[in-house]
N, C-alpha and C positions, 0 to 999 in steps of 0.2 A: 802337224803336231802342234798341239798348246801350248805355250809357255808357262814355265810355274807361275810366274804371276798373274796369267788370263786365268789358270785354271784355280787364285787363289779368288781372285776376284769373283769367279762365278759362285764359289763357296760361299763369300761376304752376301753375295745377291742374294744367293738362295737363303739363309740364315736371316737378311732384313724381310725379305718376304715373307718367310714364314714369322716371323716376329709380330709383323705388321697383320697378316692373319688371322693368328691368335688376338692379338692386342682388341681388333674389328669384332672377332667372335666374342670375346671377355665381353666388351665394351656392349656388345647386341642383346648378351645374356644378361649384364648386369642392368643393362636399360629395361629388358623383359621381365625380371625381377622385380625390380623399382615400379613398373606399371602394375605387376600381380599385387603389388603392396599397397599401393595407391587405390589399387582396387578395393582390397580386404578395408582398407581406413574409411573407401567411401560407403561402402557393404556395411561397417561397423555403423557409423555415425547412423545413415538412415535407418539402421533395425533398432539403435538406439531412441531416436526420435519418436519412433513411434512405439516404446517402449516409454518416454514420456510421454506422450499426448492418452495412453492407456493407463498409465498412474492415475493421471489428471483427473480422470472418467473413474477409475474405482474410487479416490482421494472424494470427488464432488459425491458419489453415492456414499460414504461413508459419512461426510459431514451432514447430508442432507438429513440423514437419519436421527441426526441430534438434535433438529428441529423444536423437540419441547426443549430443550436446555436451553436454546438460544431465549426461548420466550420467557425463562426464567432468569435473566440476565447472566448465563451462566459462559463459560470457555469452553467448547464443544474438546472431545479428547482425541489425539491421532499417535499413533505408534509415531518412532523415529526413523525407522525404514521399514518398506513393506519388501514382500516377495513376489516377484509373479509367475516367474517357473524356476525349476532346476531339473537340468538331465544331469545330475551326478558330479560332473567335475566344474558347471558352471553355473553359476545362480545367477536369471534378472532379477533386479532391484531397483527399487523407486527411493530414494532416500530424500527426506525434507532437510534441507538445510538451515542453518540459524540464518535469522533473516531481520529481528529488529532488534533495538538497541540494547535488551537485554538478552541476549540471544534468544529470543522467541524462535519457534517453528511454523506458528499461525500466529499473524499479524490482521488485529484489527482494523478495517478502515475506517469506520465507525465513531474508531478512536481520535481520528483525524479531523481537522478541519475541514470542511468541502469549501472550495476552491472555488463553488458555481456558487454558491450564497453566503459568503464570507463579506464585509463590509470591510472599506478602508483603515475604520477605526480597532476591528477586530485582527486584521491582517498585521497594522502598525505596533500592535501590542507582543508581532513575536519575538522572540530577541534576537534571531537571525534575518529580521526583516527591519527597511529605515522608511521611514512616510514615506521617502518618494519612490521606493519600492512598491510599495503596500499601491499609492495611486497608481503609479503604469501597470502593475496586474490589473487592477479594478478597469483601467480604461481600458488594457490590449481586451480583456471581456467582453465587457461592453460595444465595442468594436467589430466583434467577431460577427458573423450572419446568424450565429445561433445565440449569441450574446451567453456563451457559454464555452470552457474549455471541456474539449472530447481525451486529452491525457496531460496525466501532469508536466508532461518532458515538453508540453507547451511553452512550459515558462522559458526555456532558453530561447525561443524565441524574443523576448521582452531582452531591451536595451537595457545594461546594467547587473542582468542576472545571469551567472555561468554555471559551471556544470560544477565548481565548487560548492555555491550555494545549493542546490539541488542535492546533492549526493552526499556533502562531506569530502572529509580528505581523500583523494580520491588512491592512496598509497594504502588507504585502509583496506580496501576488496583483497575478500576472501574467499570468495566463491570456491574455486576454483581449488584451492587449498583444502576446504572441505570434502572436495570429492575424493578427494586421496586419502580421507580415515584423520586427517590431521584435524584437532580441536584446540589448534590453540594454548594461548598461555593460562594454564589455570589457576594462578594469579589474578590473571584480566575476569577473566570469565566471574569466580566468586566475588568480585569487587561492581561489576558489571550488574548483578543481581541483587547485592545489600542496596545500592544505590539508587537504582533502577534505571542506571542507563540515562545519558545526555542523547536528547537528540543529535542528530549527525549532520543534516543537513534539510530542508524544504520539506525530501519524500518523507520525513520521519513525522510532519507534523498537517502534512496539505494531502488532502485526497478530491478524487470528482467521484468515488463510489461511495459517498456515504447517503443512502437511502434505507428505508424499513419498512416490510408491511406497514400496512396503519390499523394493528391487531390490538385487542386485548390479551393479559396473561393466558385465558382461558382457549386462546384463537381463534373464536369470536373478532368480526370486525368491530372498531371502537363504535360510539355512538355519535353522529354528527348534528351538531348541533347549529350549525351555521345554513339553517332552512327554516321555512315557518314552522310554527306550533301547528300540529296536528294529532289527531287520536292514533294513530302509528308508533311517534314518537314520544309521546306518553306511554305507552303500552311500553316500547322498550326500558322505557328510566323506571316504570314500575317492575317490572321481572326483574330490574337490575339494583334496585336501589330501593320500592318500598312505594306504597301510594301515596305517603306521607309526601315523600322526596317528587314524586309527582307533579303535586298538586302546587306545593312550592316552586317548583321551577318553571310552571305554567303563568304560575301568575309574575313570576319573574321574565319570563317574555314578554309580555303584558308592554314593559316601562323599557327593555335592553334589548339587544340582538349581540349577536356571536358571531364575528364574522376575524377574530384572532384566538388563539387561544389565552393572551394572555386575558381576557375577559374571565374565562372561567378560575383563575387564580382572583381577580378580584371579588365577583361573586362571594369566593369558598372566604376569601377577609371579609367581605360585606355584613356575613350570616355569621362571622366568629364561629368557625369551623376549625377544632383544634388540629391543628397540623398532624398528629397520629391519625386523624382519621382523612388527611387529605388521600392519599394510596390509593385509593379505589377510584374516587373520582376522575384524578389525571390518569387513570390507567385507562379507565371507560371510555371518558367523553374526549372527542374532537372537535377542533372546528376546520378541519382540509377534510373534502369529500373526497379524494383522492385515494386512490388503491394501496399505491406506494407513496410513501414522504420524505423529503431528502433535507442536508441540512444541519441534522440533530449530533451531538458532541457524546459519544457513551459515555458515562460516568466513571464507570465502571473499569473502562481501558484506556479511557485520554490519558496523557501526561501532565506534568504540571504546568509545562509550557503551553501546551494546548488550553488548558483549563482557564490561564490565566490570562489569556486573550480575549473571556468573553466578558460581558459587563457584569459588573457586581462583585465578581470574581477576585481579588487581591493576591499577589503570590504568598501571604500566610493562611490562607484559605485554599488556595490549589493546592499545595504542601502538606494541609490537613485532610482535603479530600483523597488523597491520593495515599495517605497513610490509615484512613479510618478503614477504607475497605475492605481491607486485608483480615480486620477483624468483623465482617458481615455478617449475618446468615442468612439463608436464605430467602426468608421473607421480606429482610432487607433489600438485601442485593436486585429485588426482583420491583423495587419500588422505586419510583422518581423521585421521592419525598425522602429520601435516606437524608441528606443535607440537613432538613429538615430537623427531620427527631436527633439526629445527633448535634445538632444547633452552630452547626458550621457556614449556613447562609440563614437569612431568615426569610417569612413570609415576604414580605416586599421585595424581595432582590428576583422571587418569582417570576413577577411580573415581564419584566424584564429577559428571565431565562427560559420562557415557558414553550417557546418556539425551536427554544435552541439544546434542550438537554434528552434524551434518552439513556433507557440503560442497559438496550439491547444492541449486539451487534451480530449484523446477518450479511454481510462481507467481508472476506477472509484473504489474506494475502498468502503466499508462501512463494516460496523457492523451491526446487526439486533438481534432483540429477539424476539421470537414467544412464542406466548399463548393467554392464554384466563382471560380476567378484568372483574368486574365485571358492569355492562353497565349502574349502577349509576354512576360509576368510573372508565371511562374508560383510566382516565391518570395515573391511579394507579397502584400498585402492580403486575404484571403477573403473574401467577399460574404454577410453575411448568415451566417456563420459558428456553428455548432452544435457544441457543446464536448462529449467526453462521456471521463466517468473512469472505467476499467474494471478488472478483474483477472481477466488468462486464466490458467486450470488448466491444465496441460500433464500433468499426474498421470498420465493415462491416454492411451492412443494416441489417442483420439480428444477435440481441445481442448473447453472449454466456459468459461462464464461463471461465475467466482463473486463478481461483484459488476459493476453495471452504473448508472452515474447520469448525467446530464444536469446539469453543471453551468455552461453557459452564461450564466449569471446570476451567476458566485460573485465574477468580479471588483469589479462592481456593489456587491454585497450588502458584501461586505470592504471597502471603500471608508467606504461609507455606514457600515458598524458600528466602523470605526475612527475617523470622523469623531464619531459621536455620543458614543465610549465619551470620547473627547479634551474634548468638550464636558463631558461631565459631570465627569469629573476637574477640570478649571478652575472649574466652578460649584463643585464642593464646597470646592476649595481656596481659592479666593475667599469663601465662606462662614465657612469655620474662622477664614482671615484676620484676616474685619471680628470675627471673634467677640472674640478674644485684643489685649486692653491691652498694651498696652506693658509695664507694671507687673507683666503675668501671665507674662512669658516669664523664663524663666531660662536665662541664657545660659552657668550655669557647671553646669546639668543634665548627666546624663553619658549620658542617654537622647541618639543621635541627632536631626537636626533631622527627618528622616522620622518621626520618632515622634510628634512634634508633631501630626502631622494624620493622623485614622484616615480613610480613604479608602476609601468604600462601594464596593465590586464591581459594576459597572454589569450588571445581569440583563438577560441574554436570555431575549427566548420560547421555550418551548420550541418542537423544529422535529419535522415527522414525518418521518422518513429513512426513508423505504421502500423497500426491497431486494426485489429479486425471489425473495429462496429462499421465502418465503412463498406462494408461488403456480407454481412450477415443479416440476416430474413428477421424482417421487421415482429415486436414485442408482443407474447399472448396477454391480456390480462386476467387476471384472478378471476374463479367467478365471482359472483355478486350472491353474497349469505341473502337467503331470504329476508323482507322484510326489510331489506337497505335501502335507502333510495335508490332510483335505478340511475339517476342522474348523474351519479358519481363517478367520476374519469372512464369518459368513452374514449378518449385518445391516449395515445399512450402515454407513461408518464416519464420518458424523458431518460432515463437509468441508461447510463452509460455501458456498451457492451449488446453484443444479442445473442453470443453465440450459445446453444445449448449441447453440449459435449455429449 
């Protein structure tokens, strides 16, 4: 016979083992669970994905379509969320998020300075950039194999330059915030718009996508003038311009050659060519035999900070080009010479800009998120939400990709690197603090009190920004309009990106 306490003991046993049972079961369930879930988030995310990469592709056929408007210097137009299905209780959606300084949706690059022919002197004119900034970009370029940058997030590579200057504060990112229905302070927003927005940082004002057919309004290839005189290219300045205009500019070959553009701006002074009728000419004639031309500043979309980096340019001149526009029409808007008739540069500062101005832009930036709302609410919250930041080519009749990334993460990432950069700025100033006596300071020093304290640059890792031109099937070119020379860019011309979506 057992003892009551053997037999209380066996009780206690049996009671921790079944405990311990259950506890093993809970614990197996709630793990199988947590996998099923893991599952569903990795399910979600990938059918998200590619519920962006299918935005992208209707998003680029939709732009493509507006092809004349871009040729009329115009804003091609896009919804602010698209649909792509609903069964009833859930709707996919494509939403464009704000993405430049003024909360744009579609962000010009055009409007940008290009990064690949930008000179020291134009670079040093920005106000978030110092000489010796402006030269180490010029030289890490020059430097490279291609003596060219393939993305802007190159610059962090260069000594000197961080992901502040690049981005802006990096506490500003919103991303992230917008896929949830959230717009912000509407305050900021209307202020943001009267003003038109400060740039933010680098991306706001440097691109490597600004390239352009090399079209007339009409889309028509221009006329290239940088080859002999022959009966061809008479023929064309005649159907285009008149026999009169013919005959003159043949015998103006005669005595010049064309081998910049800024030559055909001196010509049109030469012949006292009243500037209302310059339009046509710079619209026409070229001198790059080239398919596509890269390089050129839109008018149209630059900022004033951009504007007023180039030569000739003053910032009460960028100020006023960037305020006249707004009251355009469109036979303006569609003209190079706009500066001109509204007498905000004159003929001679041409000279000089003739290389560097357009007023079309056919590279488009955006932002997008993909998922799925609920189709009571479909301005609401995304589920699981897939961020991605792209720039379609519209150069060519048929769109494509020249830059394609996944930045679902950047809100996060921007958060966290403005948190820690804030931390260490406080350790160090706290450092310097306890360092410095009372006795050490001088307070009648004529050096400010930020001088006081040298405050180390909080380094980042570097990061691998991987772009798809490196792995996408080499460029078609355009064909060749009858009657063009054939000589004109048989290689390709260089455009950043290949991928056609």
């Amino acid at each position: 016979m057992r003892s009551a306490r053997q037999r209380g003991f066996v009780i206690v046993a049996v009671l921790i083992a079944g405990m311990s049972g259950l506890w093993i079961a809970t614990s197996l369930l709630y793990l199988m669970q947590s996998d099923v879930r893991a599952a569903g988030i990795t399910l979600s995310r990938t059918q998200n994905r590619s519920l962006g990469l299918s935005g992208l592709r209707m998003l680029a056929d939709v732009l493509v379509e507006q092809r004349s408007i871009l040729l009329a210097g115009e804003i091609p137009q896009v919804e602010e969320q698209y649909s792509l299905w609903d069964d009833g209780d859930r709707e996919a959606v494509v939403r464009l998020l704000p993405l430049g300084p003024q909360g744009e949706r579609l962000v010009s690059e055009a409007g940008r300075i290009d990064l690949n022919h930008a000179t020291v002197e134009i670079l040093s004119e920005l106000p978030m950039l110092t000489l010796g900034q402006a030269q180490a970009i010029i030289s890490a370029r020059e430097a490279r194999p291609s003596r060219r940058f393939s993305s802007i997030h190159e610059l962090l590579e260069i000594e000197g330059i961080d992901v502040v200057d690049l981005f802006g504060e990096l506490g500003e990112e919103k991303s992230m915030d917008q896929t949830l229905g959230e717009q912000g302070d509407l305050g900021e927003r209307i202020e943001a718009r009267l003003t038109g927005g400060s740039p933010r940082g680098l991306m706001d004002v440097l691109t490597v996508h600004g390239f352009e057919p090399n079209l007339q309004r009409s889309g028509k290839r221009r006329i290239d003038l940088n080859v002999p005189w022959s009966d061809e290219l008479g023929r064309r300045i005649q159907e285009r311009f008149g026999e009169g205009a013919a005959r003159a500019l043949e015998q103006v070959f005669k005595e010049t050659s064309f081998n910049e553009d800024a030559q055909i701006i001196r010509i049109l002074n030469m012949f006292n060519v009243p500037v209302e009728d310059w339009s046509d000419p710079l619209d026409a004639l070229t001198t790059v035999p080239d398919v596509h031309v890269a390089g050129r500043l839109d008018l149209n979309q630059a900022s004033a900070d951009a504007l007023e980096a180039l030569p000739g340019i003053d910032r009460s001149a960028a100020d006023r080009l960037v305020a006249e526009r707004e009251s355009l029409d469109d036979l303006e808007r569609a003209s190079i010479a706009w500066p001109l008739t509204r007498d905000i540069l004159a003929p001679d500062d041409y000279v000089l800009l003739a290389s560097l101005l357009t007023v079309r832009s056919w590279t488009w930036r955006v932002r997008i998120a993909a998922g799925t709302v609920s189709a009571d609410d479909p301005e609401g919250p995304i589920d699981q939400a897939v961020v991605y930041e792209a720039v379609i080519d519209l150069a060519d009749p048929w769109p494509r990709l020249g830059y394609l990334r996944e930045i679902t993460m950047l809100q996060t990432a921007s958060r966290l690197a403005s948190v820690l950069e804030s931390e260490s700025s406080d350790e160090l100033e706290s450092a310097n603090l306890s360092a410095i006596s009372d006795e050490e300071l001088d307070l009648d020093a004529t050096d400010s009190a930020d001088s006081m304290f040298e405050m180390e640059e909080l380094e980042f890792p570097d990061k691998e920004f991987e772009d798809l031109e490196s792995r996408l099937p080499p460029e078609e070119e355009l064909p060749i309009e009858e009657g063009q020379n054939s000589s004109a860019e048989t290689a390709g011309s260089g455009r950043v990106g290949r991928w056609i979506p």
